[in-house]
N, CA, C and O atoms as a MOPAC input file, in Angstrom:
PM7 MOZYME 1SCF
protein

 N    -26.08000 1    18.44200 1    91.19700 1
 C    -26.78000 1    19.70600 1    91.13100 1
 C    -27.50600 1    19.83700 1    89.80200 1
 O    -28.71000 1    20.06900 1    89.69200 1
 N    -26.60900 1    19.65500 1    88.75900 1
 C    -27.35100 1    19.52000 1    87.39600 1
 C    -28.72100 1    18.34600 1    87.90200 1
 O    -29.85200 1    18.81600 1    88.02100 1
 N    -28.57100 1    17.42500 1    88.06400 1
 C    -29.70900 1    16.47400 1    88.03700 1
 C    -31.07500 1    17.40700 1    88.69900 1
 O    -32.23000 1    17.38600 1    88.27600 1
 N    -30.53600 1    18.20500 1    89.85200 1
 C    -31.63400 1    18.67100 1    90.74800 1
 C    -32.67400 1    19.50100 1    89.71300 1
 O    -33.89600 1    19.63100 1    89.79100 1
 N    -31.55600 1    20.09900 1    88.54100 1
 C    -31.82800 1    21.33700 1    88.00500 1
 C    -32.81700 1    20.63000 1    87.12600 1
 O    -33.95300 1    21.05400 1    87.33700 1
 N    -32.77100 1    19.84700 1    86.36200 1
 C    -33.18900 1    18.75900 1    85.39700 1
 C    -35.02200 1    18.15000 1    85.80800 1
 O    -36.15900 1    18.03300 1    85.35000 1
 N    -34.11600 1    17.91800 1    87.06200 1
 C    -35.61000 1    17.72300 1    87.60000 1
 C    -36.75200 1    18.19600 1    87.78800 1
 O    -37.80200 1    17.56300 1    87.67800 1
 N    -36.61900 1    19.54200 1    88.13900 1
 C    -37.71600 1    20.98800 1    88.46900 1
 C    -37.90700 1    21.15900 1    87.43700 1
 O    -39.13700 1    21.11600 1    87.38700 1
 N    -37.42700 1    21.40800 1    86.11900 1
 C    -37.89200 1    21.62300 1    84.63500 1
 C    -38.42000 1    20.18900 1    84.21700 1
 O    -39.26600 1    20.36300 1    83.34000 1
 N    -38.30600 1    19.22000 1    84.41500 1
 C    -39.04100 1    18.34000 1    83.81100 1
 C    -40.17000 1    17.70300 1    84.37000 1
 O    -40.92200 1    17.07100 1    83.62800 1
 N    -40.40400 1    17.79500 1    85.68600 1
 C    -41.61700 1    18.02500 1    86.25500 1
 C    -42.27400 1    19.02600 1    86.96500 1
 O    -43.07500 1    19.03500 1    87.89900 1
 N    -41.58500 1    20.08400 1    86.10200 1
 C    -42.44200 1    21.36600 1    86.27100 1
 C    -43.87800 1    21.80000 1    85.61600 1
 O    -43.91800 1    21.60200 1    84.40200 1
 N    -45.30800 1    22.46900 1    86.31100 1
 C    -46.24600 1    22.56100 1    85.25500 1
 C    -46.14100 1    23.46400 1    84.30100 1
 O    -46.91200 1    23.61900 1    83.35400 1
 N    -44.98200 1    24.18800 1    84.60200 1
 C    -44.48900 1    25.65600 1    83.82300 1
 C    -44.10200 1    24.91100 1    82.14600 1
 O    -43.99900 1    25.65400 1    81.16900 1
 N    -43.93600 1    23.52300 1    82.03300 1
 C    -43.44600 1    23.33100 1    80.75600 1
 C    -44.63900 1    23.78400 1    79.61800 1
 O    -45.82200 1    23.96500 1    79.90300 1
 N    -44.02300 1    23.92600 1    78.23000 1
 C    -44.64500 1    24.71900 1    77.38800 1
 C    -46.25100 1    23.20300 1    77.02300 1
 O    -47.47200 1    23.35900 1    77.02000 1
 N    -45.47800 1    22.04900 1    76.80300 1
 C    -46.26900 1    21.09300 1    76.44500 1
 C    -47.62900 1    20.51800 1    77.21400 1
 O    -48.61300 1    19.90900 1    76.79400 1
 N    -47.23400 1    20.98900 1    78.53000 1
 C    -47.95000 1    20.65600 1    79.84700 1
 C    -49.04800 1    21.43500 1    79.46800 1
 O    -50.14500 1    20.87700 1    79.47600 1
 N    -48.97900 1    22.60500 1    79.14000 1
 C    -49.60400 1    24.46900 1    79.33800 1
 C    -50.73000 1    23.47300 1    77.81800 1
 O    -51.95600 1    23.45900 1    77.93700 1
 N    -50.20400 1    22.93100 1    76.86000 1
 C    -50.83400 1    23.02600 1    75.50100 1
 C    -51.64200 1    21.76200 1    76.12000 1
 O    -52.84000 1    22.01900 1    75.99600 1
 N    -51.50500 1    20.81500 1    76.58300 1
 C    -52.55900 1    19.67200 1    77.40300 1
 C    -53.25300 1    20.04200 1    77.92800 1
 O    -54.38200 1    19.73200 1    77.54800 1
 N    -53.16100 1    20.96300 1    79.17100 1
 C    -54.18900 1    21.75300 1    79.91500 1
 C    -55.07900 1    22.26300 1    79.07200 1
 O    -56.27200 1    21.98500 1    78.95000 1
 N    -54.31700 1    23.15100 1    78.40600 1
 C    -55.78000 1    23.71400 1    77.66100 1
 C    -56.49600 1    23.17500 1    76.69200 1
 O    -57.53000 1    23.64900 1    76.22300 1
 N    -55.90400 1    22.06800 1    76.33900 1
 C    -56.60900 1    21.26700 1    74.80200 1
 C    -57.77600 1    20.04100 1    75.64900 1
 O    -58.75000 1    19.46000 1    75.17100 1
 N    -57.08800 1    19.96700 1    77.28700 1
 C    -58.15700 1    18.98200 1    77.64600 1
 C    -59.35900 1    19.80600 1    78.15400 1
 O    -60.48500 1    19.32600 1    78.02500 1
 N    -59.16400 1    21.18800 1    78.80500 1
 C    -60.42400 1    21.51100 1    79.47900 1
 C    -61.13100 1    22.01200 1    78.27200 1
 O    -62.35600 1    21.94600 1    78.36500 1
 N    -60.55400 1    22.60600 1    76.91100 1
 C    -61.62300 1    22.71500 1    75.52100 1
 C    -62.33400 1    21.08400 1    75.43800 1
 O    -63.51100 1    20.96300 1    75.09900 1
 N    -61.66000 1    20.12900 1    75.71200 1
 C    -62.05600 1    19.06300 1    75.07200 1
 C    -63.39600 1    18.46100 1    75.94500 1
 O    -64.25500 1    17.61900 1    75.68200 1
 N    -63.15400 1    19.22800 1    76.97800 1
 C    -63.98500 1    18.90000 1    78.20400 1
 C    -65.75000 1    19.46100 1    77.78300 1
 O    -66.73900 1    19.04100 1    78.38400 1
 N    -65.78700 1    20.37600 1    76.74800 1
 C    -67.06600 1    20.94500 1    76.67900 1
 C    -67.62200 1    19.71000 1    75.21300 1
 O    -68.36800 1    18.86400 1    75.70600 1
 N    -67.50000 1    19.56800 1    74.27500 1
 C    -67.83300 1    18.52900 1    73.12800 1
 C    -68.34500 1    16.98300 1    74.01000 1
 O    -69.31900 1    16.34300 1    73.61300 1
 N    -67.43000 1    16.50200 1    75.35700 1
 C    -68.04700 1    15.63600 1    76.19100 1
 C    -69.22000 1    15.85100 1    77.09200 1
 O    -70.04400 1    14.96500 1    77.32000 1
 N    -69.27200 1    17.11200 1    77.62000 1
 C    -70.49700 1    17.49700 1    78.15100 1
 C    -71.72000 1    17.48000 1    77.43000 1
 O    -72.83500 1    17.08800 1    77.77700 1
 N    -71.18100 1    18.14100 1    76.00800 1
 C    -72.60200 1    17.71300 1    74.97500 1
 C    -73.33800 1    17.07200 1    74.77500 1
 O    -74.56800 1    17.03500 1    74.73900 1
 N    -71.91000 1    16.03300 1    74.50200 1
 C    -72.25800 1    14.38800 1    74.20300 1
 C    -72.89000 1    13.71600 1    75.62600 1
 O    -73.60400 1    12.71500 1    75.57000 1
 N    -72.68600 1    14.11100 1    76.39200 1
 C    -73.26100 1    13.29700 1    77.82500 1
 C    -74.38100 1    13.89400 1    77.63200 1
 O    -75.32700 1    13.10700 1    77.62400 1
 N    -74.75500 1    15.38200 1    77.41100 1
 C    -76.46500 1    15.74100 1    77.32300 1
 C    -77.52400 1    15.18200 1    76.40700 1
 O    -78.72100 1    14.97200 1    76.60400 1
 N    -76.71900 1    14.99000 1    75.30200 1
 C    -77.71600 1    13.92500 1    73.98300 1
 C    -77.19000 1    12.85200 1    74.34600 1
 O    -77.22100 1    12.69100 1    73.12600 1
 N    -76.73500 1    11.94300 1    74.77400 1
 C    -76.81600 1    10.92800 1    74.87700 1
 C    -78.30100 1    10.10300 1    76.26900 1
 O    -78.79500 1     8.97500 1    76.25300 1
 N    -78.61400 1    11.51400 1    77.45100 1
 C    -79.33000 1    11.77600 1    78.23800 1
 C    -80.30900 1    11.82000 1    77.59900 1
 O    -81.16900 1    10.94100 1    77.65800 1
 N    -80.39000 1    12.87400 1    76.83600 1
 C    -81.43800 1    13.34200 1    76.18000 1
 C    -82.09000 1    12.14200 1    75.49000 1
 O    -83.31200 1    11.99900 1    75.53200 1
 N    -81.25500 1    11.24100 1    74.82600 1
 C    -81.74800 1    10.02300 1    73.92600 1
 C    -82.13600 1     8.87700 1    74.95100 1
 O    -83.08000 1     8.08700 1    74.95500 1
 N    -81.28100 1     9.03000 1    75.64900 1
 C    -82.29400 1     7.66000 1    76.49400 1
 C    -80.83700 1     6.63100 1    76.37200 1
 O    -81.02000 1     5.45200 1    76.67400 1
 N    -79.44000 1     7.03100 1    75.95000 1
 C    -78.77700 1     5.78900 1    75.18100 1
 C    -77.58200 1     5.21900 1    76.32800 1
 O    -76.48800 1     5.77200 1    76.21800 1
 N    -77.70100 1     4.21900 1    77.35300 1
 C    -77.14600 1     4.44800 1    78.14700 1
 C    -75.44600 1     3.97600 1    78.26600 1
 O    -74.71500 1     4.29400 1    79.20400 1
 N    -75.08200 1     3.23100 1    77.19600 1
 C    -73.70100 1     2.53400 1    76.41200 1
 C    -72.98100 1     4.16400 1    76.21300 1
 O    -71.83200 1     4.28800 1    76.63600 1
 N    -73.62400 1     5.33100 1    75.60800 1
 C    -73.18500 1     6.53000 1    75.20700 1
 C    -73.02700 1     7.51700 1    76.98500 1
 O    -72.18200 1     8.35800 1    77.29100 1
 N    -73.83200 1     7.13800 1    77.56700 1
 C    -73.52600 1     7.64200 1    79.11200 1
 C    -72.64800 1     7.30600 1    79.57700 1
 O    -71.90400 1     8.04700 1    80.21800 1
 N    -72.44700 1     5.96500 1    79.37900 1
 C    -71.37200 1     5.26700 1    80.68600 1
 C    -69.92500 1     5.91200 1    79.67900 1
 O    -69.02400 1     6.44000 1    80.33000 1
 N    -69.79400 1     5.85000 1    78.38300 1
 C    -68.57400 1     6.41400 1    77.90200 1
 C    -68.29200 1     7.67000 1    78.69600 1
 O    -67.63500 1     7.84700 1    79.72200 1
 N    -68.98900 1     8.49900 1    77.91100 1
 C    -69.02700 1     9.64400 1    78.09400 1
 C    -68.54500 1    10.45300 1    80.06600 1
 O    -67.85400 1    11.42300 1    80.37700 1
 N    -69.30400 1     9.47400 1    80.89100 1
 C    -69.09800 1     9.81200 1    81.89200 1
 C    -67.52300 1     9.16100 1    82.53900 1
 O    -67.09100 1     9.32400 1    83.68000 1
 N    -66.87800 1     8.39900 1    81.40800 1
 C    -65.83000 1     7.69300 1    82.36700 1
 C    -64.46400 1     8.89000 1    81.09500 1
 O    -63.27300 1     9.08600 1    81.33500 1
 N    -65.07300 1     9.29400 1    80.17000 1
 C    -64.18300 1    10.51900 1    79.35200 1
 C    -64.39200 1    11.70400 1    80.09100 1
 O    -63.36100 1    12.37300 1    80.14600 1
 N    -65.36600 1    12.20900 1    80.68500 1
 C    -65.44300 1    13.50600 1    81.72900 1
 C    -64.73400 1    13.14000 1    83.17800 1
 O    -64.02800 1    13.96200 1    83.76100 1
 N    -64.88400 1    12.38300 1    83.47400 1
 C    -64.20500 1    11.63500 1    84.78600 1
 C    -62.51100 1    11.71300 1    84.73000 1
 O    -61.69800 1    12.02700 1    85.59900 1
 N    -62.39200 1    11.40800 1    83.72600 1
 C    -60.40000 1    11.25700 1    83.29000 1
 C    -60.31900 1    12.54300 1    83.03800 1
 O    -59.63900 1    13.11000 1    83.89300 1
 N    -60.72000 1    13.22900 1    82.23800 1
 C    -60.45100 1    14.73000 1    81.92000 1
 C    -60.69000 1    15.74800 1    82.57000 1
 O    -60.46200 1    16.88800 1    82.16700 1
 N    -61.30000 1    15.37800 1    83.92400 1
 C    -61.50600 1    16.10200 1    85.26300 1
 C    -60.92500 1    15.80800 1    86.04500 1
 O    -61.11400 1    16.61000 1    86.95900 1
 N    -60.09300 1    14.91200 1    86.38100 1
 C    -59.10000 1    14.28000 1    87.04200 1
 C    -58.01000 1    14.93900 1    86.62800 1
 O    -57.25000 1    15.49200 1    87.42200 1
 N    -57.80400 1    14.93900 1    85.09100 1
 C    -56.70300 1    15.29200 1    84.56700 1
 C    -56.50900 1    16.58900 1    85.13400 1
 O    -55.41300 1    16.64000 1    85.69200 1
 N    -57.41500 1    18.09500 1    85.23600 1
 C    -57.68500 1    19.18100 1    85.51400 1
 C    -58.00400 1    19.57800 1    87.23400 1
 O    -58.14600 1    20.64000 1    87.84000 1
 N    -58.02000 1    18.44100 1    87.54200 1
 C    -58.58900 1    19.02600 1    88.86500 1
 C    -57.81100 1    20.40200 1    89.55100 1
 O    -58.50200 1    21.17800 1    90.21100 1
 N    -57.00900 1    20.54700 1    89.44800 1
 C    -56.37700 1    21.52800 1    90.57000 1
 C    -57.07000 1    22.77700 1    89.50200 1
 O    -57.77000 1    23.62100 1    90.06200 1
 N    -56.92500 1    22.85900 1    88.38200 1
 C    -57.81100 1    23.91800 1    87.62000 1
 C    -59.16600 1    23.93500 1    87.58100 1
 O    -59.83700 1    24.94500 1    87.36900 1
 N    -59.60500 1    22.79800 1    87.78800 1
 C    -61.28900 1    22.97200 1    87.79700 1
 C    -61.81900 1    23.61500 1    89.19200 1
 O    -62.74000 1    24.42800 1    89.26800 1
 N    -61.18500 1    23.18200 1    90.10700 1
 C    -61.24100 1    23.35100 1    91.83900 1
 C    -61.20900 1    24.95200 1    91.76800 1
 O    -62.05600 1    25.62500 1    92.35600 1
 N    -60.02400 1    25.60100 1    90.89700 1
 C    -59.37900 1    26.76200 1    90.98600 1
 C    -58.71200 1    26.90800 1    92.18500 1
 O    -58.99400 1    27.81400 1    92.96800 1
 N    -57.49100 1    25.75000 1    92.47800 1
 C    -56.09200 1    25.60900 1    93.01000 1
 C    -55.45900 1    26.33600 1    92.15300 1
 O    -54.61200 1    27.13000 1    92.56200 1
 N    -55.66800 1    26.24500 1    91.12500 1
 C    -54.66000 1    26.73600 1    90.08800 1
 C    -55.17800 1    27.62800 1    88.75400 1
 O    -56.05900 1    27.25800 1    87.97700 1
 N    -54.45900 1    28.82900 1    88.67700 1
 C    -55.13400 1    30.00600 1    87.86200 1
 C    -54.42600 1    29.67000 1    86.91500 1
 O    -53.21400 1    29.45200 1    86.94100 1
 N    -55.48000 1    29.58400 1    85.60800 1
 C    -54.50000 1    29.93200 1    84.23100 1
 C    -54.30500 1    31.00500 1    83.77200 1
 O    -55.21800 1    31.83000 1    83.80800 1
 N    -52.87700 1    31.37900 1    83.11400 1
 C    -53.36400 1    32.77900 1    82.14300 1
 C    -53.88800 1    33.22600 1    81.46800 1
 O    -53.96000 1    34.43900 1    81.27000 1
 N    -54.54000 1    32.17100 1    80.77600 1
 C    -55.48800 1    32.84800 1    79.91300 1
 C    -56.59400 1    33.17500 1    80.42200 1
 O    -56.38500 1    32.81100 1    81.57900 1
 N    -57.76900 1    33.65400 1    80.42300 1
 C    -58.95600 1    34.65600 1    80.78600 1
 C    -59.75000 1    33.51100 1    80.30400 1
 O    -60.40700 1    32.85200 1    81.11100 1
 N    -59.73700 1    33.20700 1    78.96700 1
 C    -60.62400 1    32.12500 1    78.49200 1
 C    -60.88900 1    30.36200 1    78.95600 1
 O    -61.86200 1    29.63200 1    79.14600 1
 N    -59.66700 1    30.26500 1    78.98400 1
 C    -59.21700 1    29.12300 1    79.30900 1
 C    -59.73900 1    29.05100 1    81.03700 1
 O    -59.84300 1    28.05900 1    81.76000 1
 N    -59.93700 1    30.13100 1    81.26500 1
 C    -60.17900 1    29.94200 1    82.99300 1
 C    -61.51300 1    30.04300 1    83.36300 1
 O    -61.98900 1    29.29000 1    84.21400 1
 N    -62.14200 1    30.87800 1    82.82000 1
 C    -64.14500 1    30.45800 1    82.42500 1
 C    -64.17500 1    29.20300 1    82.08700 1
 O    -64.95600 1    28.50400 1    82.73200 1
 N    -63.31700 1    28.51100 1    80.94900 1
 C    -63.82800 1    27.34300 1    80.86700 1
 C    -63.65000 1    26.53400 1    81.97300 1
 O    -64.49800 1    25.73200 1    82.36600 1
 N    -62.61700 1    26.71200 1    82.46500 1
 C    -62.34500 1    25.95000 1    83.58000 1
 C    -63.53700 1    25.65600 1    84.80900 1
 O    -64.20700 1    24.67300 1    85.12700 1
 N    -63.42900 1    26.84600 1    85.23200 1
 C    -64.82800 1    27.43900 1    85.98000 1
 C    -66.14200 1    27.06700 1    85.42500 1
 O    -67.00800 1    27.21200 1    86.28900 1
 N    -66.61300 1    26.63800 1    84.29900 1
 C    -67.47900 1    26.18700 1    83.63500 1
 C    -67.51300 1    24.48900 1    84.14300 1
 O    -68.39500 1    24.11200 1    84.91500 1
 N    -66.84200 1    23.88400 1    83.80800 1
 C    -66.11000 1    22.69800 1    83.70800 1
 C    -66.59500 1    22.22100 1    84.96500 1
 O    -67.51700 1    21.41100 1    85.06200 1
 N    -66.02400 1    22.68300 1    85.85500 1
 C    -65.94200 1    22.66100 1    87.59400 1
 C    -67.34000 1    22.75800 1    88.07600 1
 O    -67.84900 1    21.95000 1    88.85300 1
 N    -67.92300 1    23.77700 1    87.57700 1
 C    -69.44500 1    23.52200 1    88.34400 1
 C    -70.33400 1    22.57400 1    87.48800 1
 O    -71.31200 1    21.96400 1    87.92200 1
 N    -69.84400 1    22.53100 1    86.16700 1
 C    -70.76900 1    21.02200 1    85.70300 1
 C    -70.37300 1    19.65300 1    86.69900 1
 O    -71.11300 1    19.00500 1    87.43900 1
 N    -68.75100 1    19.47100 1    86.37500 1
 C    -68.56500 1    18.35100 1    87.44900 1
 C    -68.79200 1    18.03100 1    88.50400 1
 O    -68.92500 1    16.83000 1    88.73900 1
 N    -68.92100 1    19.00800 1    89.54400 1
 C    -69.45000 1    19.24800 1    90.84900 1
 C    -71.17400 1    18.74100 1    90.76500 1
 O    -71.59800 1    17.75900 1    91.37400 1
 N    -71.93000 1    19.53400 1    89.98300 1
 C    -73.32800 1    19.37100 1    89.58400 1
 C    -73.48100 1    17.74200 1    89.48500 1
 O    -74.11400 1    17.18600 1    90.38200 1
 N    -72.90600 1    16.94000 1    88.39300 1
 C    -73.08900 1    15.88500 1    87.70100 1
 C    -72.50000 1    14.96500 1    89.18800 1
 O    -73.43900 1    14.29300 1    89.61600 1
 N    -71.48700 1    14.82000 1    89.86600 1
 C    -71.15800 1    14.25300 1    91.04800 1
 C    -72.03000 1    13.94800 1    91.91500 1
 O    -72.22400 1    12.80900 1    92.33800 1
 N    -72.88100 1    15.38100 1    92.38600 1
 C    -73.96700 1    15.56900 1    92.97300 1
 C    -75.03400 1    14.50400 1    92.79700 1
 O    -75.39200 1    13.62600 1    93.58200 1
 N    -75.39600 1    14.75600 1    91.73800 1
 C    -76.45000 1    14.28400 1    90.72500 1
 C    -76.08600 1    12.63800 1    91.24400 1
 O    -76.82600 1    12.03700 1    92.02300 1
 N    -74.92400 1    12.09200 1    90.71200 1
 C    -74.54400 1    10.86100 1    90.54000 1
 C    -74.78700 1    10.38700 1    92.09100 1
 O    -75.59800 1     9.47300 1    92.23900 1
 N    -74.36300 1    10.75000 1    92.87700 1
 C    -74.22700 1    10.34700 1    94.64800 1
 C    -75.46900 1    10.30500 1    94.96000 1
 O    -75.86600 1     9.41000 1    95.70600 1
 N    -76.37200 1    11.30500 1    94.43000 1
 C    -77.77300 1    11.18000 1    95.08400 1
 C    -78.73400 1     9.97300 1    94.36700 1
 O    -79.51600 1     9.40900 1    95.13200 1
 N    -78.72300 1     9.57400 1    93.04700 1
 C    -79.22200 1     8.52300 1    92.21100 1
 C    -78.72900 1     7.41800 1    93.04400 1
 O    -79.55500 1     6.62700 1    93.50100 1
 N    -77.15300 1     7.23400 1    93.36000 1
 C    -76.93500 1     6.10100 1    94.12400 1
 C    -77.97500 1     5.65000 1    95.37600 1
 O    -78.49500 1     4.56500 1    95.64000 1
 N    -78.04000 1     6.89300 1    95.98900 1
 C    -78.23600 1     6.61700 1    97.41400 1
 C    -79.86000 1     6.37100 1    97.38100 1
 O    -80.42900 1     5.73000 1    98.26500 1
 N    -80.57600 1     6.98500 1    96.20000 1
 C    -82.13000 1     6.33500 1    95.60100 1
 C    -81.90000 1     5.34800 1    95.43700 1
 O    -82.45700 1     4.85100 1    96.41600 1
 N    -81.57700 1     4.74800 1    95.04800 1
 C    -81.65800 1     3.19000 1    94.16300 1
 C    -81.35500 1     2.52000 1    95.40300 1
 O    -81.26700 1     1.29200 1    95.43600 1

């Protein structure tokens, strides 16, 4: 029973450390969007392919929050989220349709 108990707290998303990842990746998520726009902007395509495989992991990482499966408490943290989500969605878009040109 202890083990069961052990378990739900340690792969719970309720943990405090989990809560400080979430939000340090979807902040971290806007400084990569930047960087993917000047790197666009420049023409530099070594700085794209990074950039898009660091938004890719850190949207992965978030998905059930970017989707908005999942509400955060904070107010802020959840615009960004929502921010986040329709860039990725946008840029996906974007990406599927370039494929299907080429």
């Amino acid at each position: 029973m202890a083990d069961k108990h052990l378990a739900k707290n340690y792969f719970s998303s309720e943990r405090k450390d989990m809560k400080f990842l979430k939000g340090f990746t979807l902040v971290a998520l806007l400084p990569f969007w930047a960087g993917y726009a000047f790197a666009l902007y420049n023409g530099n395509s070594n700085n794209l392919s990074n950039y898009s495989l660091l938004i890719l992991a850190f949207s992965l990482m978030n998905f059930n929050a970017i989707c908005g499966v999942e509400k955060i408490e904070n107010k802020v943290l959840n615009l960004i989220a929502k921010l986040d989500g329709v860039l990725f969605f946008i840029w996906v878009f974007v990406t599927i349709i370039q494929l299907l040109i080429k």
